[in-house]
KELORO-285928 format. One line per field, with one value per residue (C-alpha): residue in one letter; residue number from 1; x, y, z. Coordinates in Angstrom, 1 decimal, padded with zeros to 4 digits. Layout:
<recs>
r: c(a / ...);
k: c(NUM / ...);
X: c(X / ...);
Y: c(Y / ...);
Z: c(Z / ...);
</recs>
This chain:
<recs>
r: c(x / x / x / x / x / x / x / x / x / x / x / x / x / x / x / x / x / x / x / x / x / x / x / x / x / x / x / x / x / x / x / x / x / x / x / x / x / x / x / x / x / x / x / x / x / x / x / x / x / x / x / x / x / x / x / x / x / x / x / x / x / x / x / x / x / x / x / x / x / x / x / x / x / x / x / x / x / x / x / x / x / x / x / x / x / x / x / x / x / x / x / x / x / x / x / x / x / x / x / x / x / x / x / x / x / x / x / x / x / x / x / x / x / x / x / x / x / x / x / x / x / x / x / x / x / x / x / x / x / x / x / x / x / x / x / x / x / x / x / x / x / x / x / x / x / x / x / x / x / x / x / x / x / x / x / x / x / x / x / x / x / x / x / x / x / x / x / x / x / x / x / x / x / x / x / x / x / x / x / x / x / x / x / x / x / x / x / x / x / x / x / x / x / x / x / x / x / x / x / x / x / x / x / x / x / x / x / x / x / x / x / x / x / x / x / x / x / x / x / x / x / x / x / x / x / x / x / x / x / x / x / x / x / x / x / x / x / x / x / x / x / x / x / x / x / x / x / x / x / x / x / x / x / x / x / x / x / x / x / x / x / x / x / x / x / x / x / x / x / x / x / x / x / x / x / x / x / x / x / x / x / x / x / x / x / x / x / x / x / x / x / x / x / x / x / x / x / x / x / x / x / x / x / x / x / x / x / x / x / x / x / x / x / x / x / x / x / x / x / x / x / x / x / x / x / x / x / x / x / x / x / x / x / x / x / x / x / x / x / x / x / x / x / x / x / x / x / x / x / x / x / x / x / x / x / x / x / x / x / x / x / x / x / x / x / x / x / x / x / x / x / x / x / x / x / x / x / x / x / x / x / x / x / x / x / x / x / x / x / x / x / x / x / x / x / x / x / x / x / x / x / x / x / x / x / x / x / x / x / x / x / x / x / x / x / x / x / x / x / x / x / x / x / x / x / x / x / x / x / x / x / x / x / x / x / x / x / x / x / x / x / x / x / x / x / x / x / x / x / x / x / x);
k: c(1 / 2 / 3 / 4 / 5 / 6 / 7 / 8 / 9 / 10 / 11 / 12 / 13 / 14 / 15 / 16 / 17 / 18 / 19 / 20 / 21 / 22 / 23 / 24 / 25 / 26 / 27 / 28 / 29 / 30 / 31 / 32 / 33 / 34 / 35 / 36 / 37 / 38 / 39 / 40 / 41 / 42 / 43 / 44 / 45 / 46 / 47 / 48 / 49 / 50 / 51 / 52 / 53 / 54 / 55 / 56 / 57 / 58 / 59 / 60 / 61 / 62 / 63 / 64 / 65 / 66 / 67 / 68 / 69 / 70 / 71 / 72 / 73 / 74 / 75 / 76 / 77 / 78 / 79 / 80 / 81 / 82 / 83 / 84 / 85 / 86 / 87 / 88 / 89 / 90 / 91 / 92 / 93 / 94 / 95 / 96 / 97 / 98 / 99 / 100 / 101 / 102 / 103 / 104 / 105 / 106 / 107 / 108 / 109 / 110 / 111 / 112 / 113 / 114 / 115 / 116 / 117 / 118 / 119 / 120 / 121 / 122 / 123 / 124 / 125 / 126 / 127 / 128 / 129 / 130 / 131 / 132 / 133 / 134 / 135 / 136 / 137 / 138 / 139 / 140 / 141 / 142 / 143 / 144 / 145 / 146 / 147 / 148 / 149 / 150 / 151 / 152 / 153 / 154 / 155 / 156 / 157 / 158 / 159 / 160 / 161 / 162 / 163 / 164 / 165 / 166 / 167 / 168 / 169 / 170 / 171 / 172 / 173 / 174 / 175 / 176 / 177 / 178 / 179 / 180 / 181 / 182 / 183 / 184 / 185 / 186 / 187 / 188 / 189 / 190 / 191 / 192 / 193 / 194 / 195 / 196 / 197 / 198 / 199 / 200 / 201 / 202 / 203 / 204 / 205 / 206 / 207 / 208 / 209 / 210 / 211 / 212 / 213 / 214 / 215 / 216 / 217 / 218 / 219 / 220 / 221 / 222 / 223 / 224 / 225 / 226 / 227 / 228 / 229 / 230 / 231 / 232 / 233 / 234 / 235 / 236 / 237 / 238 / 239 / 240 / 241 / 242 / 243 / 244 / 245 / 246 / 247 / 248 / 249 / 250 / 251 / 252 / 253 / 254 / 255 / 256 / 257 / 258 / 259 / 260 / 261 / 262 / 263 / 264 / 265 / 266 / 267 / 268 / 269 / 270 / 271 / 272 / 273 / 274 / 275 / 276 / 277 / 278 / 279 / 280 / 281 / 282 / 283 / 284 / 285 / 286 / 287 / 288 / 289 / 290 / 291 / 292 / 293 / 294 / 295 / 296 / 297 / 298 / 299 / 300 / 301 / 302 / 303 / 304 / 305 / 306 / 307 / 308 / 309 / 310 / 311 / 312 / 313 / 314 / 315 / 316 / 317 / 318 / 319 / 320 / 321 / 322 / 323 / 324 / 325 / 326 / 327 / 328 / 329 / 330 / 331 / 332 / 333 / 334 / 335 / 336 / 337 / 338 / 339 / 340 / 341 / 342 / 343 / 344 / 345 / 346 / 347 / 348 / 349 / 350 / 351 / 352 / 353 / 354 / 355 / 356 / 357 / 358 / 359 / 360 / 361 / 362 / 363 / 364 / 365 / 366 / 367 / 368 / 369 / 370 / 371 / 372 / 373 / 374 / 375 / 376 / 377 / 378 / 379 / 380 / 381 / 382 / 383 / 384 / 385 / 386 / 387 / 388 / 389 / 390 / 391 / 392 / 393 / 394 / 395 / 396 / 397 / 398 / 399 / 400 / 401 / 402 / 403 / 404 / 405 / 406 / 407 / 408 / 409 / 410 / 411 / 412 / 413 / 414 / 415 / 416 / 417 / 418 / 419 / 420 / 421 / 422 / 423 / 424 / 425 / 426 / 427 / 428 / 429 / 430 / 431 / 432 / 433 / 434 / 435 / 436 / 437 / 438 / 439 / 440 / 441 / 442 / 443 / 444 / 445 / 446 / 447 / 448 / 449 / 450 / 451 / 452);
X: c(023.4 / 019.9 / 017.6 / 016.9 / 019.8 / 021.1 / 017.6 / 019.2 / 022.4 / 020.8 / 018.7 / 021.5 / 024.0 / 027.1 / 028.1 / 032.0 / 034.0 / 035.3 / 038.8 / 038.5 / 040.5 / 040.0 / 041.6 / 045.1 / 045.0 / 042.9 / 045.9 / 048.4 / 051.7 / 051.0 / 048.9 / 045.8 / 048.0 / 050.8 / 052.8 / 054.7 / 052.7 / 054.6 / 055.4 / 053.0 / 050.6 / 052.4 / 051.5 / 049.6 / 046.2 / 048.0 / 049.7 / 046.6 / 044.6 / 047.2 / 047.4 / 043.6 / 043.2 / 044.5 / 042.4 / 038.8 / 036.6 / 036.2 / 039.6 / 039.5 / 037.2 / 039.0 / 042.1 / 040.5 / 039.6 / 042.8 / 043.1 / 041.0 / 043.2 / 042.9 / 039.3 / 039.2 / 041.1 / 039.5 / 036.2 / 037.1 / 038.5 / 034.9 / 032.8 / 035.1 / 035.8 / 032.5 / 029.9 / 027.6 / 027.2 / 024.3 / 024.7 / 022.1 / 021.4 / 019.4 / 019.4 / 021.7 / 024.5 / 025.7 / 026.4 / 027.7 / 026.5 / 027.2 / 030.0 / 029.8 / 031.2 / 029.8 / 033.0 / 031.3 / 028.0 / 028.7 / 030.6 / 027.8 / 025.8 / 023.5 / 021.6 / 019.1 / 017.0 / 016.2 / 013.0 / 014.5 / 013.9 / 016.6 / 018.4 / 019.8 / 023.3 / 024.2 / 025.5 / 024.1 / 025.8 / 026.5 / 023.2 / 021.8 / 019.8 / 017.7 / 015.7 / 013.0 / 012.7 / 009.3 / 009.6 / 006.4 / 006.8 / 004.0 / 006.1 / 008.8 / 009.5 / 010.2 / 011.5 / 013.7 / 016.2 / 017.7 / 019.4 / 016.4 / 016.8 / 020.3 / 018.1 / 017.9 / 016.3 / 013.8 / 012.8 / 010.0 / 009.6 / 007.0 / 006.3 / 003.5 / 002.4 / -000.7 / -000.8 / -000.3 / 003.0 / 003.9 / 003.5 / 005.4 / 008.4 / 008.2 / 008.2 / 010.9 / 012.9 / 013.0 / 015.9 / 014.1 / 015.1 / 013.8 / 010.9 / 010.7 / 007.6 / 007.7 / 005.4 / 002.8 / -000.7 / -002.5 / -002.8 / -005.1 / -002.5 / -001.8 / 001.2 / 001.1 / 003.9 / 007.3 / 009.7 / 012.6 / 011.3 / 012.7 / 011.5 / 008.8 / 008.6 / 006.3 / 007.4 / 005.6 / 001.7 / 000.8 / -002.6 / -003.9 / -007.8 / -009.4 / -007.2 / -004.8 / -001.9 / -003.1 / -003.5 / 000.1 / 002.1 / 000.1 / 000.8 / 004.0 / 005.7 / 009.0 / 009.0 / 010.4 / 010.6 / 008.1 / 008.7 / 005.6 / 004.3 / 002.6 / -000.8 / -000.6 / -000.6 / -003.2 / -005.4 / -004.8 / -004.5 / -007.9 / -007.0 / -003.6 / -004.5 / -006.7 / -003.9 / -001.4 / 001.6 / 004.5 / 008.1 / 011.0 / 011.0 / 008.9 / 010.3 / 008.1 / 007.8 / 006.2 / 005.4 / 005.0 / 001.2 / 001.5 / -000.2 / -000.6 / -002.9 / -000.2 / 002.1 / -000.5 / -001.2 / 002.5 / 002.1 / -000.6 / 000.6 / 004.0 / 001.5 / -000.2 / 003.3 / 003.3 / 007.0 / 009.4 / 011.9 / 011.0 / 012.8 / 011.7 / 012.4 / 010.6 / 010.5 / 009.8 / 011.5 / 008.5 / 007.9 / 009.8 / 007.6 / 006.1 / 009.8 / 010.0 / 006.8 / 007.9 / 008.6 / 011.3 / 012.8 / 016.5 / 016.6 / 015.8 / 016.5 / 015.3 / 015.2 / 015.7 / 014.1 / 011.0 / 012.7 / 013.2 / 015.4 / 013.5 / 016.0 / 015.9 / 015.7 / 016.3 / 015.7 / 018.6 / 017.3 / 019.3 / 017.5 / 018.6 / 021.5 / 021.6 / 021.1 / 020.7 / 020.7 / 021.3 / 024.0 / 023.8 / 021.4 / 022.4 / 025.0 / 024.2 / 023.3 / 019.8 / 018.3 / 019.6 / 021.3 / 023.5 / 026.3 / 027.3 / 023.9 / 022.9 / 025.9 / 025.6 / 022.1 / 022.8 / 024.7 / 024.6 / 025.0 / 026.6 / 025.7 / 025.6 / 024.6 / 025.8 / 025.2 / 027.0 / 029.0 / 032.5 / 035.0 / 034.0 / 030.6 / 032.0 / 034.4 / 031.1 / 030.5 / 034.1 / 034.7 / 031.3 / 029.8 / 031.9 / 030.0 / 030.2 / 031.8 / 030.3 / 030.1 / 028.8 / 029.6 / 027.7 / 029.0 / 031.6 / 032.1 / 036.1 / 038.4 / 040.9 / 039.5 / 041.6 / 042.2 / 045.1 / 043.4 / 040.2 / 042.4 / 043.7 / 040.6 / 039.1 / 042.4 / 041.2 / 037.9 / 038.4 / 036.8 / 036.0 / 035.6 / 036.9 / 035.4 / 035.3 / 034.3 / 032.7 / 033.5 / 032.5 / 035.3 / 037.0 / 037.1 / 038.7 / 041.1 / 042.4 / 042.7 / 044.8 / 047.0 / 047.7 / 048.1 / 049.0 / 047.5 / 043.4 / 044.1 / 045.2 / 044.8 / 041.0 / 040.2 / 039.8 / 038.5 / 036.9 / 035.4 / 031.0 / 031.5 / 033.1 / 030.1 / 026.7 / 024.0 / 021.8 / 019.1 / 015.3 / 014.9 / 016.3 / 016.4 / 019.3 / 017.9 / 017.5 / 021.4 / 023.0 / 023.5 / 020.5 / 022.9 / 023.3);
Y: c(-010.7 / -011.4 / -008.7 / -010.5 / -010.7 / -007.1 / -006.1 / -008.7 / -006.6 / -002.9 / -003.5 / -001.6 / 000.1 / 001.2 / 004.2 / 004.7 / 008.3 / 008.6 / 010.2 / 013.9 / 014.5 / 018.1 / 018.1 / 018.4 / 021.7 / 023.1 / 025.2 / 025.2 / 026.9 / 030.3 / 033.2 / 034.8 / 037.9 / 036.1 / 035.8 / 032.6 / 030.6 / 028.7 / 025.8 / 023.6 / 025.0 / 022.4 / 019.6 / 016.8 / 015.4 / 012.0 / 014.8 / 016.4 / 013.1 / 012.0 / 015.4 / 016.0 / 012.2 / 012.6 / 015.7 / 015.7 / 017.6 / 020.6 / 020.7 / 020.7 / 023.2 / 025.4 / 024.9 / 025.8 / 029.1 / 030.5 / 031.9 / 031.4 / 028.8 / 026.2 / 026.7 / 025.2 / 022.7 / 021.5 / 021.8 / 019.6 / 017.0 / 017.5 / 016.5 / 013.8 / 012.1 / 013.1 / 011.6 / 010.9 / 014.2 / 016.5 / 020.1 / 021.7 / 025.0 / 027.6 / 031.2 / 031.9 / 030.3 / 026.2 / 023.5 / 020.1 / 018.8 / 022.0 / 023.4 / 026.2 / 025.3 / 028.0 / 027.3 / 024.2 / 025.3 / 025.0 / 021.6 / 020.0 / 017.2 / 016.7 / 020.0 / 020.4 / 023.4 / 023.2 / 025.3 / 028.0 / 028.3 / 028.2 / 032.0 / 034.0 / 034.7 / 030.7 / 028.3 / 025.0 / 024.2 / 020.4 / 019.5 / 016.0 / 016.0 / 018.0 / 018.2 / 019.7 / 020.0 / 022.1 / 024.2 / 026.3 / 025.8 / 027.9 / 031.1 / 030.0 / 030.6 / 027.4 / 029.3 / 031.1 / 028.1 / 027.1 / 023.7 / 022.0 / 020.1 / 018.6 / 017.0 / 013.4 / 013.1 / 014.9 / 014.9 / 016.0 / 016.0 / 018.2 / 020.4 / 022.5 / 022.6 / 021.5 / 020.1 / 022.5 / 023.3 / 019.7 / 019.3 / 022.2 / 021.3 / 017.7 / 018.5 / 020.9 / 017.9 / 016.8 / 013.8 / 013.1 / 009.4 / 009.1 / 010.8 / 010.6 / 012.0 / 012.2 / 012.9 / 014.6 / 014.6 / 013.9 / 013.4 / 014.7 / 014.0 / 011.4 / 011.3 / 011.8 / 010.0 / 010.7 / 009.0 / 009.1 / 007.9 / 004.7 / 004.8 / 006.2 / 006.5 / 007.0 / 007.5 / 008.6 / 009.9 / 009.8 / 009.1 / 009.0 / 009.5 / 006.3 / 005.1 / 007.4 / 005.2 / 002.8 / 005.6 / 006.8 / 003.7 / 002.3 / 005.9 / 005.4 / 001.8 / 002.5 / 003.0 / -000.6 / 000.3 / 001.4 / 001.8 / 002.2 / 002.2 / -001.3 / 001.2 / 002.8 / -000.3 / -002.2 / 001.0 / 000.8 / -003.0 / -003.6 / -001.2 / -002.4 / -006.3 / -005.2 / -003.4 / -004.6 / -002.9 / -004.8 / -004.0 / -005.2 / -004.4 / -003.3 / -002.0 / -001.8 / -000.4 / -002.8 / -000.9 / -002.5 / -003.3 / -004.4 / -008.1 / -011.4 / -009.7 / -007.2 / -010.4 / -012.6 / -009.7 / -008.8 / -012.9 / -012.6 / -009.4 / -011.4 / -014.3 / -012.0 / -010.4 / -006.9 / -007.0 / -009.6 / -009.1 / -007.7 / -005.0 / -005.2 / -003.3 / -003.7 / -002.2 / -006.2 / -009.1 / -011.0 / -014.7 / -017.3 / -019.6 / -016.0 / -015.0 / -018.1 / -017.8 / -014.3 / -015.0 / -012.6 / -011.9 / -010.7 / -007.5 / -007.1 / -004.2 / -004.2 / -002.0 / -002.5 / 000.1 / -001.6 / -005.2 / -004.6 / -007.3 / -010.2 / -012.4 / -012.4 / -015.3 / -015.8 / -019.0 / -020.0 / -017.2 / -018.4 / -015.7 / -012.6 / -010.5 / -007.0 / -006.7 / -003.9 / -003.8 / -002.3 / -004.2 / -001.9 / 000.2 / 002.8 / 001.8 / -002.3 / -004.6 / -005.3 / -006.2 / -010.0 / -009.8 / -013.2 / -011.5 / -015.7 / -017.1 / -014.1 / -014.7 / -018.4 / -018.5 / -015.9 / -018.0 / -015.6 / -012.5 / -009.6 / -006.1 / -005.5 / -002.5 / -002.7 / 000.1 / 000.7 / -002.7 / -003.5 / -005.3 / -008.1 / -007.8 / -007.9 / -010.9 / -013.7 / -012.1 / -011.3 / -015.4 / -017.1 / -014.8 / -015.9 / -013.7 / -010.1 / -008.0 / -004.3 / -003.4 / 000.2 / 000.7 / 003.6 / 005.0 / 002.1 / 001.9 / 001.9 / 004.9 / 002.6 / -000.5 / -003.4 / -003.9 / -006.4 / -008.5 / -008.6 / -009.1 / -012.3 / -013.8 / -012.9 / -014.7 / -018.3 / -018.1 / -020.5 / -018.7 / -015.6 / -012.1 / -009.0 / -006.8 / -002.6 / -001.9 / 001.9 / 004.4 / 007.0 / 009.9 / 009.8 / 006.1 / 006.5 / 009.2 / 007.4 / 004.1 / 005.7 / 007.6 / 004.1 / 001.3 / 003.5 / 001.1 / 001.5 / -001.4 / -004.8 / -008.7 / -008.6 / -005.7 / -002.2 / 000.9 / 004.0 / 007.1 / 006.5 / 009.8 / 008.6 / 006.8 / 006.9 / 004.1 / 003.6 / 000.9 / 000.5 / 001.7 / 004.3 / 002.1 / 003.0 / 006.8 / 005.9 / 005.0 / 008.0 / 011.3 / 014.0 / 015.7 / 012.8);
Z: c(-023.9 / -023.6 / -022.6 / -019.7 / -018.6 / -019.1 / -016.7 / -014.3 / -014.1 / -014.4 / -011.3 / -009.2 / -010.8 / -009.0 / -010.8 / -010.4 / -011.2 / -014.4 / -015.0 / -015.7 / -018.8 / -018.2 / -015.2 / -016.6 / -018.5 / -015.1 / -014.1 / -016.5 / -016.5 / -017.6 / -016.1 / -017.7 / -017.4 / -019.6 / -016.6 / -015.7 / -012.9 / -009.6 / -010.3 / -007.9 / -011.2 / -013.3 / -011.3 / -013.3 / -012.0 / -010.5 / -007.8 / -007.1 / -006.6 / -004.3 / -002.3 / -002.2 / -001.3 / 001.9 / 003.0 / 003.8 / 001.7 / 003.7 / 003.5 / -000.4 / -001.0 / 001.5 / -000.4 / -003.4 / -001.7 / -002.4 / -005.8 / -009.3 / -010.4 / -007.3 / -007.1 / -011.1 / -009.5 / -006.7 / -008.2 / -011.2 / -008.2 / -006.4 / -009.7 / -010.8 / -006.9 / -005.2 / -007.1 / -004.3 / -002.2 / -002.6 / -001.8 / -000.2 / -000.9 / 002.2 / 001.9 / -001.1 / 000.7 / 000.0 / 002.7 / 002.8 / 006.1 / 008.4 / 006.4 / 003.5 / 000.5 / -001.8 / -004.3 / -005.5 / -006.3 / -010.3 / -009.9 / -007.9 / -009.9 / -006.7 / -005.6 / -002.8 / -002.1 / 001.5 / 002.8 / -000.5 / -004.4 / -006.5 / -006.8 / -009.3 / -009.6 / -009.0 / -011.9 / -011.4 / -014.8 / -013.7 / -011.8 / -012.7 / -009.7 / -007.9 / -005.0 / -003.5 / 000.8 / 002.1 / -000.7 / -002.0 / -005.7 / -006.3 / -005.8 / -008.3 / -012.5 / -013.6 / -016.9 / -014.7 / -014.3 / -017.5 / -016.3 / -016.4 / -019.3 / -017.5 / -015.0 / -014.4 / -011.5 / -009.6 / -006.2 / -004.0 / -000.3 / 001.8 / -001.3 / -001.8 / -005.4 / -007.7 / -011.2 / -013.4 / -011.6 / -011.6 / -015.1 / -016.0 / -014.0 / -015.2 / -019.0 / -018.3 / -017.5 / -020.7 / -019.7 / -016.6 / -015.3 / -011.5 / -009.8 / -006.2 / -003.5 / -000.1 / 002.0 / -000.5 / 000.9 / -002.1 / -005.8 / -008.0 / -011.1 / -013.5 / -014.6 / -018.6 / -020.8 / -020.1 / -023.0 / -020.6 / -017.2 / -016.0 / -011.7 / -009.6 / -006.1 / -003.7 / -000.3 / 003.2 / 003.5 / -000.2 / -001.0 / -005.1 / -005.8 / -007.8 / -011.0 / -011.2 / -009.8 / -012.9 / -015.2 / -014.4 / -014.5 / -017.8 / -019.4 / -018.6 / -019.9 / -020.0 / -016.1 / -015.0 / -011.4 / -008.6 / -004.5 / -002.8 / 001.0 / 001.5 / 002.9 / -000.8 / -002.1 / -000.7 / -001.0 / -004.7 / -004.9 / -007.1 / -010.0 / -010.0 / -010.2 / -012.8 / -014.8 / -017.2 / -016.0 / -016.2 / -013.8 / -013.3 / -009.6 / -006.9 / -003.9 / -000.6 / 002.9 / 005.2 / 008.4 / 011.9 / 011.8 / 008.1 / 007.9 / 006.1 / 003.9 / 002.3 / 001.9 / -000.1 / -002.4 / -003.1 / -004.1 / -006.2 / -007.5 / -008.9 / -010.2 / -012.4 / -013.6 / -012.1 / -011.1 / -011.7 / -008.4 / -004.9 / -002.8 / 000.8 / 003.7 / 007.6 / 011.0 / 011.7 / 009.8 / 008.3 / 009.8 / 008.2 / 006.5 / 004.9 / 003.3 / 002.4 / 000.0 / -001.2 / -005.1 / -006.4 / -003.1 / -004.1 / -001.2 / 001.9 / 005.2 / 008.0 / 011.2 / 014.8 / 015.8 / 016.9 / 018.0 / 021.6 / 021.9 / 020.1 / 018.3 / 014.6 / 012.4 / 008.9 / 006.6 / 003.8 / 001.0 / -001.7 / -004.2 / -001.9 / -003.6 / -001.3 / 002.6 / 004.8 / 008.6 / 011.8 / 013.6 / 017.0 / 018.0 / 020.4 / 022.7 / 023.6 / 021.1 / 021.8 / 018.0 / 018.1 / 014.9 / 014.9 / 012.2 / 011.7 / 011.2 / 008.4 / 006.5 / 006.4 / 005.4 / 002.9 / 000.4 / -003.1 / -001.2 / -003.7 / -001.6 / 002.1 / 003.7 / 007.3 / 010.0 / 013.2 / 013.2 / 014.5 / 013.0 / 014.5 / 012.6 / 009.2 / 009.6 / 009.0 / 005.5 / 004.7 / 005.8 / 004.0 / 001.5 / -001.6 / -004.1 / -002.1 / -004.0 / -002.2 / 001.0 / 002.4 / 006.4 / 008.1 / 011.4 / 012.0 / 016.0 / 015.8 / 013.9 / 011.6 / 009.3 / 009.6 / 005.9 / 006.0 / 008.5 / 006.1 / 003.1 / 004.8 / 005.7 / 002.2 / 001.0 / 002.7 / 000.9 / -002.3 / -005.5 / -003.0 / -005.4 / -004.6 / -002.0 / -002.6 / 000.8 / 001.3 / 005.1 / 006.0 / 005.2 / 008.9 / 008.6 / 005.2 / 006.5 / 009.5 / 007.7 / 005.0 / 007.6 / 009.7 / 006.7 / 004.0 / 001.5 / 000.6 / -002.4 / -001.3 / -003.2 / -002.4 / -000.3 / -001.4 / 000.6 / -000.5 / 000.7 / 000.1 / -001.2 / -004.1 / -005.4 / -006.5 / -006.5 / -009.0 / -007.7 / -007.8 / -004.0 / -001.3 / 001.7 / 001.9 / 003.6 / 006.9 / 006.7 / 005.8 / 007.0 / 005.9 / 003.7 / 001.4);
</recs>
């Protein structure tokens, strides 16, 4: 396989859970005492996953609540099922959304320190990713947590911190992959070569002082992927036209006054070879004949936040590969969105991100989009998915690829408890918990519950 083409297929990665081969010998028949255990101890991980498959998580960890030995159960079925959820840590206690669940704190790959520094007595033993929210890093040891070196990704949102303390925590992360600001008023920091980082992203308010956007990304070569605000952009546009950084993609924020002007230098920006393939999401879908002349288009969200109303229209984009929108907003379905029209003039469609539709919604690209093979629903306005009647629409499609479509976990719950089946010919459900996306953007925010 060409390098090209192994880029081509990194660009999102769907990262899928792994059997636990551990999970097994979690139990095990006898006691630490030497004492025979029940036998529900001797069941073998396919029992489990089918027990714990048809409970929601909260359920699960309360189960695990009961005695040593469940808890090593449950937890190894957390890290090995729930590759997606974050828990977010406040006040020496752990939440997933607004319930406790302090008996997966060492399990968790995804850790968030909400408005709190990490605290002793905790074993963040399987954390890949961490993240910061209005946290004074100022007041914390870095030394004092020893996972560091684990970390993979590294977020910061409405920090407080300067560049010594940056640096430190950075290099501490010494298998670093992604780092992500929100929200941080300003630089005055280059980033200095890190072997390992692959994405950089630079969300909200973020303002850098002369090169040192440049400096940063040309430090850094091996960073193949940048998101940006299009005002960061354009107030760094004439040391990064004069740069030789080369990406793979750039993914950008267009706001609702953003102009022509941000359009023609995201063309000129791909003329002179600063990315190769463009991730864009709007408040306002940009006019046709200005999508159109987009080079290395292949994603694209939008809002309707801001539409009041106005139809939305979309030219045949045969180049676009992943969509996001908002079919309803609210309670009436004021954005326009003609569900029919998108899919049809979406003809190589692969990834679609779809919030609050109905079942109606998702027939068009079940029916026309030959090439979807993923599909993530967010707050689906109806309790039970009709799977069978998807799987026989997919079935008319000549050449039509399997679609893994992604619910929310009451969705998935009350689907499972009605059809039974989650795996048909050429429809499979999951839980979104049960995943975790590796892509060159986080459009995907506005989407999901905070806790994600």
């Amino acid at each position: 396989m060409s390098q090209q083409n192994a880029n081509e297929q990194n660009q999102m990665e769907v990262v899928e859970p792994k059997p636990n081969q551990n999970q097994v010998d979690v139990a095990g028949a006898i006691a630490p005492n030497g004492e025979p255990q029940p036998e529900v101890f001797k069941l073998d991980t396919d029992c489990w996953d089918d027990v714990f498959d048809c409970l929601s998580l909260k359920d699960v960890h309360s189960f695990g609540q009961t005695c040593k030995a469940f808890q090593r159960v449950t937890g190894a079925y957390f890290q090995w099922k729930y590759e997606a959820v974050s828990v977010r840590c406040f006040r020496n206690e752990a939440y997933i959304g607004n319930d406790r669940v302090d008996g997966f704190i060492k399990f968790a790959k995804k850790v968030q320190f909400y408005r709190t520094l990490p605290y002793a007595g905790s074993d963040f033993e399987s954390v890949k990713q961490i993240s910061f929210i209005h946290v004074d890093l100022h007041k914390w040891d870095i030394n004092s947590m020893n996972v560091l070196s684990k970390v993979e990704r590294l977020e910061l949102q409405d920090c407080k911190f300067d560049g010594n303390i940056l640096g430190a925590l950075i290099e501490s992360c010494v298998n670093l992959k992604r780092l992500e600001f929100w929200a941080i008023a300003s630089f005055n920091w280059s980033l200095q070569n890190h072997p390992t980082l692959q994405h950089l992203a630079l969300n909200g308010h973020i303002t850098f002082r002369n090169d040192q956007l440049k400096d940063s990304l040309e430090n850094n070569p091996n960073i193949r992927s940048l998101q940006i605000t299009a005002k960061l952009l354009w107030e760094t546009r004439d040391s990064i036209l004069n740069s030789d950084v080369e990406l793979d993609d750039l993914a950008i924020v267009l706001s609702d006054n953003s102009n022509d002007d941000i359009l023609s230098l995201l063309t000129d920006l791909h003329g002179r070879g600063f990315y190769r393939r463009l991730h864009l999401r709007s408040y306002r879908v940009p006019p046709v004949d200005r999508l159109l002349s987009l080079q290395g288009l292949v994603a694209l969200y939008f809002s309707p936040i801001f539409f009041r109303g106005e139809k939305i229209e979309l030219p045949p984009l045969v180049n676009i590969r992943e969509l996001g929108f908002y079919v309803h907003w609210g309670t009436s379905r004021n954005n326009g969105v003609n569900t029919i029209a998108l899919a049809s003039r979406l003809m190589n469609l692969e990834r679609l991100f779809i919030a609050r539709p109905n079942f109606e919604d998702l027939l068009p690209f079940i029916r026309r989009s030959i090439n979807l093979k993923y599909v993530e629903i967010y707050l689906f306005k109806g309790k039970v998915l009709e799977i069978y009647a998807l799987n026989k629409e997919r079935k008319k499609v000549e050449g039509a690829r399997k679609v893994t479509i992604y619910v929310d976990e009451d969705v998935y719950l009350a689907t499972k408890s009605a059809k039974a089946e989650t795996l048909l010919g050429l429809i499979e459900i999951k839980r979104k918990e049960s995943h975790y996306i590796v892509r060159p953007h986080n459009f995907w925010r506005p989407f999901r519950p905070i806790y994600f």
